[in-house]
VOBA-1610 file (N, C-alpha, C; in pm, whole numbers, padded with zeros to 5 digits, always signed):
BEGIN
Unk-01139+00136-05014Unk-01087+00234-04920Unk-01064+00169-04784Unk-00968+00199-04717Unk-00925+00147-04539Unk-01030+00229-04483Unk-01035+00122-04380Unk-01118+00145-04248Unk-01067+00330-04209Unk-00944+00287-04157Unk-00851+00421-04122Unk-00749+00438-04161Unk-00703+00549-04180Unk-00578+00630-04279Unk-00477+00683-04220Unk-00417+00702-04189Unk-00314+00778-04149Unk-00195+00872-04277Unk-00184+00974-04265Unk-00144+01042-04356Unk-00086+01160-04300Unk+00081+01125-04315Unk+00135+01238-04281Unk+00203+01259-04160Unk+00145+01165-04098Unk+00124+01220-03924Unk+00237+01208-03811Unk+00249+01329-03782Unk+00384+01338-03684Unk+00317+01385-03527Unk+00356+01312-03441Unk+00377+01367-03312Unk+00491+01433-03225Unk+00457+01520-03166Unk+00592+01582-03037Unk+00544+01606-02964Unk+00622+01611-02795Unk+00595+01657-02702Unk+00716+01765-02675Unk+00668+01846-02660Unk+00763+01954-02678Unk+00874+01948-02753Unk+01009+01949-02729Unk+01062+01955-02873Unk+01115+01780-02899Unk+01027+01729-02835Unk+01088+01592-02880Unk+01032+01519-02977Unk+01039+01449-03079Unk+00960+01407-03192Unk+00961+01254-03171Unk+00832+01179-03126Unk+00825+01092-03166Unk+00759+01020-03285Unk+00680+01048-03379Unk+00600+00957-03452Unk+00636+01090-03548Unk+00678+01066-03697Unk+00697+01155-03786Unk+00674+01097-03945Unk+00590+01173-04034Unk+00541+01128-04121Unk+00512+00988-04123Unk+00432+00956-04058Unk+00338+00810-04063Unk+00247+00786-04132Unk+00262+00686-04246Unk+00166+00707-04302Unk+00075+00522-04343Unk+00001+00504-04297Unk-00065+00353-04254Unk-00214+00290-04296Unk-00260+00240-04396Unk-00373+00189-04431Unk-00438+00074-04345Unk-00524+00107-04244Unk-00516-00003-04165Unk-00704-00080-04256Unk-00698-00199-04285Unk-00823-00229-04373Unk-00903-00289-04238Unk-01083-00295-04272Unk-01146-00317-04228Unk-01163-00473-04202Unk-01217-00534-04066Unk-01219-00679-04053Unk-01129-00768-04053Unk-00990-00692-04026Unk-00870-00756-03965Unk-00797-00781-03863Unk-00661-00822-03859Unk-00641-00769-03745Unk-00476-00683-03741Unk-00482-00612-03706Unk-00357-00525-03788Unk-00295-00532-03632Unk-00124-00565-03691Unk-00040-00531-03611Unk+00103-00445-03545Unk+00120-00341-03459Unk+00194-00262-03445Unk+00329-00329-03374Unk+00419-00305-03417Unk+00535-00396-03341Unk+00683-00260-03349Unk+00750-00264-03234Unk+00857-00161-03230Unk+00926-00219-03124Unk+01022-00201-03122Unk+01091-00176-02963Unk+01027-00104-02904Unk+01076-00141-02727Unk+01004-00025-02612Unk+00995+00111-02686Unk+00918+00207-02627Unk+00983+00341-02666Unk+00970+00379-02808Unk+00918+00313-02893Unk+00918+00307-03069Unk+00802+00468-03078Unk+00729+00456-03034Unk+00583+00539-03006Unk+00454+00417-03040Unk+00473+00305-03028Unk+00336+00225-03054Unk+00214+00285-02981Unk+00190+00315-02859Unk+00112+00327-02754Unk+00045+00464-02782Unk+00129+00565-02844Unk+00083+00699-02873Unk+00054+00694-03039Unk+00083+00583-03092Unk+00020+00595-03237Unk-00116+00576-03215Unk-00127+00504-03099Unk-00311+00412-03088Unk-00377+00546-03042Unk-00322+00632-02936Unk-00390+00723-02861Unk-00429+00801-03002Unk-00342+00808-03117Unk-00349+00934-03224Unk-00553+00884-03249Unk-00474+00730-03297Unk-00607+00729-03376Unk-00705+00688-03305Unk-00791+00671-03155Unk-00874+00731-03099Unk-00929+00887-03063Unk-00807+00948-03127Unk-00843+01153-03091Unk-00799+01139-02966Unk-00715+01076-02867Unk-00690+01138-02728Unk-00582+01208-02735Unk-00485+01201-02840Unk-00364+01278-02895Unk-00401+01390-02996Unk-00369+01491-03022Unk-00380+01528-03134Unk-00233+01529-03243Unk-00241+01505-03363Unk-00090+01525-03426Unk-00080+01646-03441Unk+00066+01705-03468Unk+00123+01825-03488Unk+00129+01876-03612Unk+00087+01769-03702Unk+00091+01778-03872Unk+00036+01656-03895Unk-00047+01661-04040Unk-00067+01530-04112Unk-00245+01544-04005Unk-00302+01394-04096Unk-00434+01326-04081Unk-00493+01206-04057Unk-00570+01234-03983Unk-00614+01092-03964Unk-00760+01051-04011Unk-00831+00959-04087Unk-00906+00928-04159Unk-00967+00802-04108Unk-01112+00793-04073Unk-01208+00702-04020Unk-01336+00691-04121Unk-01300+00602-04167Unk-01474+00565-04295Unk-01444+00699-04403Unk-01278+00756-04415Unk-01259+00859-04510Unk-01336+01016-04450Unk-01352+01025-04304Unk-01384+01106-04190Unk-01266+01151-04132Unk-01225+01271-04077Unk-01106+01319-04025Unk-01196+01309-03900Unk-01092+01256-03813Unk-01128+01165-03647Unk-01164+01311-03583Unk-01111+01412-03554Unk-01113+01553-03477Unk-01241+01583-03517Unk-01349+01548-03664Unk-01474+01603-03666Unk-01552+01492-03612Unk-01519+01389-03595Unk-01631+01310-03565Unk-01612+01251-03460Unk-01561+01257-03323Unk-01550+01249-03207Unk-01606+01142-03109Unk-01748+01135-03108Unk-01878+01102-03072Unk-01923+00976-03176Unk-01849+00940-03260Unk-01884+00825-03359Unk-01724+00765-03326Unk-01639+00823-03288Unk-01521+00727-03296Unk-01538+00688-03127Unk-01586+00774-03003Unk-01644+00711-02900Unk-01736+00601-02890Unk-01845+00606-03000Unk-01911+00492-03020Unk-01832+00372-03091Unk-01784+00368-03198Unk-01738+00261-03251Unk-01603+00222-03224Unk-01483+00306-03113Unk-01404+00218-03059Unk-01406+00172-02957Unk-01344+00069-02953Unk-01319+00000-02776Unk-01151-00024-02723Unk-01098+00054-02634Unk-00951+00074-02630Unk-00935-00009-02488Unk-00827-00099-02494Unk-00789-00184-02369Unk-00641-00110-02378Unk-00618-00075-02241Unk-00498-00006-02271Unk-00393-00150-02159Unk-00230-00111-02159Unk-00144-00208-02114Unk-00160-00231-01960Unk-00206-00098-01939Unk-00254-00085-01695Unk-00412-00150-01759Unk-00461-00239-01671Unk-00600-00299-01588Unk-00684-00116-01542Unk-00792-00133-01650Unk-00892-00007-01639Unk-00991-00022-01579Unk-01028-00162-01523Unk-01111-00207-01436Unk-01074-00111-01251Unk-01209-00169-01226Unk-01216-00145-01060Unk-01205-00235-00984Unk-01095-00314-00903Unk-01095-00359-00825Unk-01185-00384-00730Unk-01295-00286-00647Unk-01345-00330-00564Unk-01478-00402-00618Unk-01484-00356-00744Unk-01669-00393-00820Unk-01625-00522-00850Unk-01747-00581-00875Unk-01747-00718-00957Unk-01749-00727-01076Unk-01714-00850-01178Unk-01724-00793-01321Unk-01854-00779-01387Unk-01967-00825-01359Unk-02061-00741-01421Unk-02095-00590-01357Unk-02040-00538-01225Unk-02059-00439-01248Unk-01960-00316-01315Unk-01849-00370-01316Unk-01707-00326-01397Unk-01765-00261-01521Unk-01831-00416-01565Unk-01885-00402-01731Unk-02000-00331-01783Unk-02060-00308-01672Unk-02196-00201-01653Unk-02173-00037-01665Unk-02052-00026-01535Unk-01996+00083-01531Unk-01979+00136-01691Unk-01876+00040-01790Unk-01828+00084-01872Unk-01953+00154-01982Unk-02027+00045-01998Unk-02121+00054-02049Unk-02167+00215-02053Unk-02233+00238-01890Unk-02260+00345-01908Unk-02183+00501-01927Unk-02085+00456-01948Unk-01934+00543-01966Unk-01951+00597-02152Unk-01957+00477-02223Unk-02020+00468-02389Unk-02128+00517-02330Unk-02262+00507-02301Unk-02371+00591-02339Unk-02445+00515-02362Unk-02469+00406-02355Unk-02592+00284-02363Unk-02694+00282-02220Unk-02751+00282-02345Unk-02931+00288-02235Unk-02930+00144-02158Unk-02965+00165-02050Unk-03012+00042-01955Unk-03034-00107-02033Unk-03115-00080-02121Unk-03137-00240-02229Unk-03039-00252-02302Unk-02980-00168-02317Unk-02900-00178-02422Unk-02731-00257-02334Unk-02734-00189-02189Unk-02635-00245-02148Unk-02669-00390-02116Unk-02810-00470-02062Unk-02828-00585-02039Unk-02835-00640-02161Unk-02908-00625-02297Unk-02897-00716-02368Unk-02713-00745-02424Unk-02622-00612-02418Unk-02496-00635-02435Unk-02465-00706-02350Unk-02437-00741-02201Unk-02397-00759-02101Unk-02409-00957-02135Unk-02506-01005-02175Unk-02546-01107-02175Unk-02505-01208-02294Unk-02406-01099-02413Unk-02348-01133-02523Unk-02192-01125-02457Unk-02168-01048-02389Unk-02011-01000-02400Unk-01902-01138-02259Unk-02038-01129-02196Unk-02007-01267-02063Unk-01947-01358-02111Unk-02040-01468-02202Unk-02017-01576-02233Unk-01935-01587-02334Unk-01904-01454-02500Unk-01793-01459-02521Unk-01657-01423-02468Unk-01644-01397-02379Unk-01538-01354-02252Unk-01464-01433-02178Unk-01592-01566-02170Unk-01556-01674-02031Unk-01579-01608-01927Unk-01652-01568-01926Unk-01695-01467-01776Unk-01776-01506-01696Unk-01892-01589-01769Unk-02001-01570-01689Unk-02050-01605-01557Unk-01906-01721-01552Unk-01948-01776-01391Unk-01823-01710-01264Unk-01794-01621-01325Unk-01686-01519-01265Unk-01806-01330-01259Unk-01886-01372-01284Unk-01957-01247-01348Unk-01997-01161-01162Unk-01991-01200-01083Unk-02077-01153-00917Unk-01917-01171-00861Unk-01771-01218-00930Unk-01649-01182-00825Unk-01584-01043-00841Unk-01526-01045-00744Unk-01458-00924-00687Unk-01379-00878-00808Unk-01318-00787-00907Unk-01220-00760-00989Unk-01082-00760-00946Unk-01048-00776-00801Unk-00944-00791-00772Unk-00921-00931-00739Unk-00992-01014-00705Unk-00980-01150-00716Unk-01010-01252-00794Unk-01007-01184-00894Unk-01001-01247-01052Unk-00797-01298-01067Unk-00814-01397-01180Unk-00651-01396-01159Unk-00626-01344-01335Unk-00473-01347-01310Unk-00443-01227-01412Unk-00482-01242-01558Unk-00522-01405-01598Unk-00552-01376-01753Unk-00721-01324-01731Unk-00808-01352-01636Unk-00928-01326-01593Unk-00905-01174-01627Unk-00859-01101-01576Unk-00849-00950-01563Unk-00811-00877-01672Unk-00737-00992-01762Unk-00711-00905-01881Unk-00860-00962-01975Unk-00879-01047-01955Unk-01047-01089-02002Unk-01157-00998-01935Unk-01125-00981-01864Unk-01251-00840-01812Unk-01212-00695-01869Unk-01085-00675-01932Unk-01000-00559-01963Unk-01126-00588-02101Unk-01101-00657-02168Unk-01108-00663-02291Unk-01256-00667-02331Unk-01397-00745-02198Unk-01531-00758-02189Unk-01556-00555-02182Unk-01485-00463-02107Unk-01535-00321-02080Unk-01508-00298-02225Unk-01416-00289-02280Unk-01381-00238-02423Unk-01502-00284-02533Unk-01571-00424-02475Unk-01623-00451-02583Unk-01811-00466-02531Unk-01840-00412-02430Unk-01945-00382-02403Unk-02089-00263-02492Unk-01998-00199-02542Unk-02113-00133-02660Unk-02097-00155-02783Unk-01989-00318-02792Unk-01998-00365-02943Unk-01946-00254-03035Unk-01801-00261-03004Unk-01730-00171-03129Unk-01705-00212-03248Unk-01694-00166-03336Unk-01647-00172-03452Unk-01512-00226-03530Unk-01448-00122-03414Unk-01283-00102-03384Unk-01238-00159-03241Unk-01195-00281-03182Unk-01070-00310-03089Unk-00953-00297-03093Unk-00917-00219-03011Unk-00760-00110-03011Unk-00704-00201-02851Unk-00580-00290-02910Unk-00575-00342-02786Unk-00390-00307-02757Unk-00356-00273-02621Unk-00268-00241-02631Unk-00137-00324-02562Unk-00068-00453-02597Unk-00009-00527-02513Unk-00111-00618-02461Unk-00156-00701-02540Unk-00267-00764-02433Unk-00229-00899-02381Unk-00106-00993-02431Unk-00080-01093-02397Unk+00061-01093-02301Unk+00073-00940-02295Unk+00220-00907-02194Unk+00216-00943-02020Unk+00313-01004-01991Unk+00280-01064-01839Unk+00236-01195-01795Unk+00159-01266-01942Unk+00090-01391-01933Unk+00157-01489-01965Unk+00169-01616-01915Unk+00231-01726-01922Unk+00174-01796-02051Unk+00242-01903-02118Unk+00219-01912-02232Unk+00086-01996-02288Unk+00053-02045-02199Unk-00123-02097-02180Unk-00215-01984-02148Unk-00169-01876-02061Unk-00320-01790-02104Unk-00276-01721-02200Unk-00158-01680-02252Unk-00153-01622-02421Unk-00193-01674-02532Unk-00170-01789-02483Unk-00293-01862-02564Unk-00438-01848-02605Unk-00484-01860-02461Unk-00629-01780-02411Unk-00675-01697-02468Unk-00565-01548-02467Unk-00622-01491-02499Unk-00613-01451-02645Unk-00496-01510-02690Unk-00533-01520-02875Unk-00631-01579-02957Unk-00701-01636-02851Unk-00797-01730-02939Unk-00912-01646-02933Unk-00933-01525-02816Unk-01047-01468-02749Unk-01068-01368-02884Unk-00949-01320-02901Unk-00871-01213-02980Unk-00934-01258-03142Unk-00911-01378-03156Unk-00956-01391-03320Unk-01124-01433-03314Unk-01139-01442-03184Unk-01305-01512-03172Unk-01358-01405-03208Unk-01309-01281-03154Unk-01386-01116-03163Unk-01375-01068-03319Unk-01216-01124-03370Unk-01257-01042-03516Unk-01343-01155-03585Unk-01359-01256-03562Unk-01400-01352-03664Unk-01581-01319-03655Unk-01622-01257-03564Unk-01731-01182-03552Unk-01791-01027-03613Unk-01661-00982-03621Unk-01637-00864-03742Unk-01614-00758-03711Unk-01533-00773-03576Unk-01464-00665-03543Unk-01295-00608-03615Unk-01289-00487-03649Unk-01123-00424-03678Unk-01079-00456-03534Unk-00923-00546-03552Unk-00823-00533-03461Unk-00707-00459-03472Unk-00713-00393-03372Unk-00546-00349-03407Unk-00446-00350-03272Unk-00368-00462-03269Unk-00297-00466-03155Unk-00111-00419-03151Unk-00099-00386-03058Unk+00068-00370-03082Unk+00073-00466-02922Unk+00227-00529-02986Unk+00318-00644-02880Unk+00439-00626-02934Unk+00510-00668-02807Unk+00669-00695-02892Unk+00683-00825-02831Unk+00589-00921-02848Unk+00583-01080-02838Unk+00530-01124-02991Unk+00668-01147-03054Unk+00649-01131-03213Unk+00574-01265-03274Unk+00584-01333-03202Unk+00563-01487-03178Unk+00386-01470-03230Unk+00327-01406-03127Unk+00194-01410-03131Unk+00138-01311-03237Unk+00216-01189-03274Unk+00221-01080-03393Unk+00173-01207-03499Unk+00275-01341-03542Unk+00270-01345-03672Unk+00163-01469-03644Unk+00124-01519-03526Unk-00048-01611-03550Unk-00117-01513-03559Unk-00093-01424-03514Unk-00276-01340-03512Unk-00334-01266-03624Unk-00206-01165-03641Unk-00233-01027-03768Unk-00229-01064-03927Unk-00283-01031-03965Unk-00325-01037-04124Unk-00214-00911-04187Unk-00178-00819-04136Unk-00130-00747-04147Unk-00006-00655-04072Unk+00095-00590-04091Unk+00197-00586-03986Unk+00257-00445-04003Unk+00253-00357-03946Unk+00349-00209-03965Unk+00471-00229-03845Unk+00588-00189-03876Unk+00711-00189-03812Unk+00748-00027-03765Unk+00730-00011-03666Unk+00800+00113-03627Unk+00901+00133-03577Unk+00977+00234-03658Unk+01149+00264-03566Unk+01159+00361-03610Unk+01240+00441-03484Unk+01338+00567-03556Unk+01184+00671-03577Unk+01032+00698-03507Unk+01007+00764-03516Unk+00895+00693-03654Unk+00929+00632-03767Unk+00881+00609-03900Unk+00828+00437-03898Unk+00740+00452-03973Unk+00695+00331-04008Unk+00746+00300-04131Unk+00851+00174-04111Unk+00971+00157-04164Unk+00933+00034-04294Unk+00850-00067-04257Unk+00748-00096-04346Unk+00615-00185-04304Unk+00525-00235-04426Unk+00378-00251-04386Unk+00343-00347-04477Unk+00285-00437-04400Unk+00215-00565-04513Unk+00223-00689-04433Unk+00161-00788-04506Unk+00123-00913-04445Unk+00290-00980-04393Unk+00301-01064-04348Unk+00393-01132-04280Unk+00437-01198-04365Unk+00414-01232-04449Unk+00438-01334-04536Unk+00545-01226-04676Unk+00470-01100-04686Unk+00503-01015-04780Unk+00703-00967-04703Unk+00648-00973-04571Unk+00800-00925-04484Unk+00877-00993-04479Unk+00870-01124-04494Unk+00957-01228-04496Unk+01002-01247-04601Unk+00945-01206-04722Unk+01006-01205-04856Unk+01126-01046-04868Unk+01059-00949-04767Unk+01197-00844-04771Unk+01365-00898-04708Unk+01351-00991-04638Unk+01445-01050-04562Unk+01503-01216-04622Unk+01398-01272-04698Unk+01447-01402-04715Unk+01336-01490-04778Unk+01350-01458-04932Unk+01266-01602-04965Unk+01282-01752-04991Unk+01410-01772-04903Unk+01433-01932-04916Unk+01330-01975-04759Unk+01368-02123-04789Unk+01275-02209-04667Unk+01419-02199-04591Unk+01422-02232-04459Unk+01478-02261-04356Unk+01484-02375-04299Unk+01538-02540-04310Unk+01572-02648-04239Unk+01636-02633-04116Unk+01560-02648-04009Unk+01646-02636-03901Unk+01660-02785-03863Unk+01813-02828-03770Unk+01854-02968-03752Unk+01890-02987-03676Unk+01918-03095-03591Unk+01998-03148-03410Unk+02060-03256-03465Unk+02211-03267-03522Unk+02243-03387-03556Unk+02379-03410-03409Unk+02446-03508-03381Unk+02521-03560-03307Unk+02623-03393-03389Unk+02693-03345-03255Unk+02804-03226-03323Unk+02934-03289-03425Unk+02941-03371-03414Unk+02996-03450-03495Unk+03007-03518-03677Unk+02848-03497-03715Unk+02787-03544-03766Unk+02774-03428-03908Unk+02790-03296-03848Unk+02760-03197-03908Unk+02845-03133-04046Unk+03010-03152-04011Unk+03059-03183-04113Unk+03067-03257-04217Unk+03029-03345-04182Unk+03007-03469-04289Unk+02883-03416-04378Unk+02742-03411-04331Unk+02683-03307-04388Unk+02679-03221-04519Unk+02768-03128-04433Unk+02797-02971-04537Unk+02846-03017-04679Unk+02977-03142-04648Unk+03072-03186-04714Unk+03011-03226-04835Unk+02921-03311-04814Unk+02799-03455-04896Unk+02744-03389-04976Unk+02663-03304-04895Unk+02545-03231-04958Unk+02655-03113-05014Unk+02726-03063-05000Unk+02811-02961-05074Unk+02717-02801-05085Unk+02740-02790-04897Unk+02661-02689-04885Unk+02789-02543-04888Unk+02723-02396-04955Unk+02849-02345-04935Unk+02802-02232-04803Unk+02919-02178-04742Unk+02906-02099-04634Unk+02788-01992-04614Unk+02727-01957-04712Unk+02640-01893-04730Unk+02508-01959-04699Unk+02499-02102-04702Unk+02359-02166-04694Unk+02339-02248-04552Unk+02428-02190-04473Unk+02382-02286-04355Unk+02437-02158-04249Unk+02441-02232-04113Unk+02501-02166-03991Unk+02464-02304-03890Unk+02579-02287-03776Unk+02589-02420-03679Unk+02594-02327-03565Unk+02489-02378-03461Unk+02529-02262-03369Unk+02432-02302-03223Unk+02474-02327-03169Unk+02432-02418-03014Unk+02370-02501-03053Unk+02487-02612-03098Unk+02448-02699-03157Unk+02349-02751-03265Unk+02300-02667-03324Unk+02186-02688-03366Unk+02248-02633-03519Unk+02170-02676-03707Unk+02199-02633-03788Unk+02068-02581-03839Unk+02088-02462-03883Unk+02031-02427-03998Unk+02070-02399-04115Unk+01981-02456-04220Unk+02020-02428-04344Unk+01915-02363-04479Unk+01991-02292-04542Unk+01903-02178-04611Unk+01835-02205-04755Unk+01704-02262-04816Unk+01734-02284-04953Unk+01616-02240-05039Unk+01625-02248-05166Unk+01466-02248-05225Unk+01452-02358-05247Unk+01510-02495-05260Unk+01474-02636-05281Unk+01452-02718-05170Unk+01405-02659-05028Unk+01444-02677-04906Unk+01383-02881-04909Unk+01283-02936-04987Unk+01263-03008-04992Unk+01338-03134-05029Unk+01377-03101-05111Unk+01490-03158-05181Unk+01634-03156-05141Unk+01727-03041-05109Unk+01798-03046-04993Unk+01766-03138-04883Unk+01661-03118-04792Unk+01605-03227-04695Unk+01608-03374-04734Unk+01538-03407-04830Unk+01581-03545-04907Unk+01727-03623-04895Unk+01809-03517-04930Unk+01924-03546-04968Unk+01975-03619-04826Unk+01918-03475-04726Unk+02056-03528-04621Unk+01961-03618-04544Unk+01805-03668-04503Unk+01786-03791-04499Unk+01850-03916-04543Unk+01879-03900-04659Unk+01959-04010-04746Unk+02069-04030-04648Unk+02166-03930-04616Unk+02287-03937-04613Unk+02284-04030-04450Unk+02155-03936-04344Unk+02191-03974-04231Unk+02184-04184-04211Unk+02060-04179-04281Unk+02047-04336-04285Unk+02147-04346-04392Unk+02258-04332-04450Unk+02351-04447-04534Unk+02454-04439-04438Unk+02456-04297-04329Unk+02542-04300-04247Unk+02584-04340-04114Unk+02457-04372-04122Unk+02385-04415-03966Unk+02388-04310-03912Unk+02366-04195-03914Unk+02404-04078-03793Unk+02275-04095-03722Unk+02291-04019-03623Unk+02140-03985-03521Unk+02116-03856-03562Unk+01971-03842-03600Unk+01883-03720-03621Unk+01799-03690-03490Unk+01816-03598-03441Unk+01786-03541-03275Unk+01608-03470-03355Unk+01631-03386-03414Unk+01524-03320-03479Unk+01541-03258-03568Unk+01419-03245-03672Unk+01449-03198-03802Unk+01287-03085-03830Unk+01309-03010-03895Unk+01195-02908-03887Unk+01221-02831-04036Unk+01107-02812-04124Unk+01121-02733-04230Unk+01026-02601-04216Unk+01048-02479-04227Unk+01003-02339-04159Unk+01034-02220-04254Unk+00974-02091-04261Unk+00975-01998-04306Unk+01057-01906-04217Unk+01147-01807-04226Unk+01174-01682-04122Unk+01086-01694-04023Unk+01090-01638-03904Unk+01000-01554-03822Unk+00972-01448-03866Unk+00902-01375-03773Unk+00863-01240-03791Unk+01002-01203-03665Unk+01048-01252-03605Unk+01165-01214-03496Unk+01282-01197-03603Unk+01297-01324-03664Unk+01410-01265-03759Unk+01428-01157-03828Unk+01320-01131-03901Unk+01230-01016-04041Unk+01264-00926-03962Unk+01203-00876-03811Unk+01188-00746-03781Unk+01370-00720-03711Unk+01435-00803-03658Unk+01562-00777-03650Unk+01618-00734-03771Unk+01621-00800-03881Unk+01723-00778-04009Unk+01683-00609-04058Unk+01529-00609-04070Unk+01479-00492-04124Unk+01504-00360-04102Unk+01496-00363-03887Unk+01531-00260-03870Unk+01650-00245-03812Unk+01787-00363-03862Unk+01918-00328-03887Unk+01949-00247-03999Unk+01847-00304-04072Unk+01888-00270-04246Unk+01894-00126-04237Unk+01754-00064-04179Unk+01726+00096-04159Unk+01797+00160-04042Unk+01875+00112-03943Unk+01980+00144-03884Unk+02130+00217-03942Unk+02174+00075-04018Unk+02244+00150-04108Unk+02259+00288-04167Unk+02116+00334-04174Unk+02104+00467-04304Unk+02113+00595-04191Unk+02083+00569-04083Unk+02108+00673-03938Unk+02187+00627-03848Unk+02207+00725-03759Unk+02313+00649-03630Unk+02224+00577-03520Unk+02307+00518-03474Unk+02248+00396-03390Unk+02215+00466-03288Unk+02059+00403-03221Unk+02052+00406-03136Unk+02011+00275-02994Unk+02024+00287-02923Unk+02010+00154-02825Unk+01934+00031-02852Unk+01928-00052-02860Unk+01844-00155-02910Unk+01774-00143-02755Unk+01627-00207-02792Unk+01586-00258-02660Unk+01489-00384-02684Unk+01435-00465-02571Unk+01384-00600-02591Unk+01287-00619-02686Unk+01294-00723-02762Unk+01207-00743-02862Unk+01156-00902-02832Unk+01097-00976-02814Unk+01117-01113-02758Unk+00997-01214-02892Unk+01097-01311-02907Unk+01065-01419-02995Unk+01094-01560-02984Unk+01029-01624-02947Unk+01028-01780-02894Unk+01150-01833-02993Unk+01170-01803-03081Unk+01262-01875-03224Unk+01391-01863-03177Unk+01504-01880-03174Unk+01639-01840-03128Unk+01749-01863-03206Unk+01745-01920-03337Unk+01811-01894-03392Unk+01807-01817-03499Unk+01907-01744-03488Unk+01873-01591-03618Unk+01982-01568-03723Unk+01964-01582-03885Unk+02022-01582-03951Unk+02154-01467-03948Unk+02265-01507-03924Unk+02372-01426-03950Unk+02444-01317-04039
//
């Protein structure tokens, strides 16, 4: 049985419908990930399943518990970092983290013996007596994430947590991120930094159009979009015809496109072989050569073109993925 269930579940705010028949197995001791365009409803799916939302139809299911009866156990066992800094500026971070503490309901020992676990996995501890406003910004999202996890949840509900950060503290904080589940906490994060979606999550739901459009490991999504390997190449622009020609690639298995080639195969090894051969009999210059699976940038573009199609369009908005070239 999943950790939590979702079944059914539609949201509106007055007559507007965002989240409609959702239905989501999120399993225990992972780290599950929500990904949409702006505006998808990610942010109000998370609120559903803490109880700060209620749905308009459908259920939500905790240890096979409907969340609305058990209130006071989903206060205890989640910890929610939302995308705004929930900290206090003028406190310091152990007293930030104290505050929170006593916000959950932990007795005095209970907040020091936590307090003295949550520091040092945090990187906190010699930041622990500064100001919360003079912390710098991956610090602050590390103190975001020490309040959430001060009465030792069960469940980390994190919302955007590597958004804003340069690509060394996203780093930071992905590593903080798997340090916490690898300790045995449920993750469940939503980003539309797809990049970091497919290091982190074990698991992946796509939202558009209101619906969770589909769900499963990354690896399972990349097989909805493309189970060949991907060779990507930097040969002299010159060089590239000769190539296609040799190797007797047909229009379907490649694309050339700022300069750069990719090419599509299930023998991707062997293909590769080949045109090694060719460049040394040809002398060409090989700039760079790389053998790769889809992204999850590609997957979630194609996917929710695919489900575009079946309704009328509506606006695309930013989705961002370090990868840049995208199958045609």
């Amino acid at each position: 049985m999943s950790l939590i269930e979702l079944r059914g579940v539609t949201k509106r705010f007055g007559s507007n419908t965002v989240l409609e028949n959702i239905n989501i197995d999120i399993p225990e001791n992972k780290i599950f990930g929500l990904i949409g365009i702006n505006g998808s409803g990610k942010t109000t799916l998370l609120r559903l399943i803490i109880g700060f939302y209620k749905p308009d139809s459908g259920v939500i299911l905790y240890d096979g518990q409907k969340i609305d009866k058990i209130m006071s156990k989903i206060k205890r066992d989640f910890g929610f970092t939302t995308q705004d800094s929930s900290f206090y500026p003028k406190l310091t971070v152990e007293e930030n983290i104290r505050y929170f503490g006593s916000l959950y309901g932990l007795t005095r020992k209970d907040i020091n013996e936590n307090l003295e676990k949550v520091l040092p996995l945090m990187d906190l501890n010699h930041v622990r007596d500064v100001l919360a406003e003079n912390l710098s910004g991956g610090m602050q999202r590390r103190l975001d994430m020490a309040c959430s996890l001060i009465h030792v949840p069960r469940v980390l509900i994190l919302d955007e947590p590597t958004e804003d950060l340069d690509p060394l503290l996203r780093r930071d904080i992905m590593r903080l991120i798997k340090k916490i589940n690898e300790l045995g906490t449920t993750v469940i994060i939503t980003s539309h930094l797809l990049d970091d979606v497919e290091t982190l999550c074990n698991e992946v739901a796509i939202l558009h159009k209101m619906r969770v459009i589909n769900v499963g490991s990354v690896e399972e999504l990349r097989h909805m979009y493309n189970k060949k390997e991907e060779i990507h190449m930097e040969l002299m622009p010159s060089d590239y015809s000769n190539i296609i020609k040799i190797v007797e690639l047909e229009p379907e298995d490649y694309i050339v496109e700022d300069g750069k080639m990719v090419i599509y195969s299930n023998e991707a090894e062997h293909i590769l072989h080949k045109i090694l051969h060719v460049i040394e009999e040809k002398n060409m210059k090989l700039l760079y050569v790389d053998v790769r699976k889809p992204s999850l940038g590609e997957v979630f573009r194609f996917l929710t073109s695919r489900e575009s199609q079946k309704s009328p369009e509506m606006p695309a908005e930013k989705i961002t993925s370090e990868k840049k070239l995208v199958k045609k």
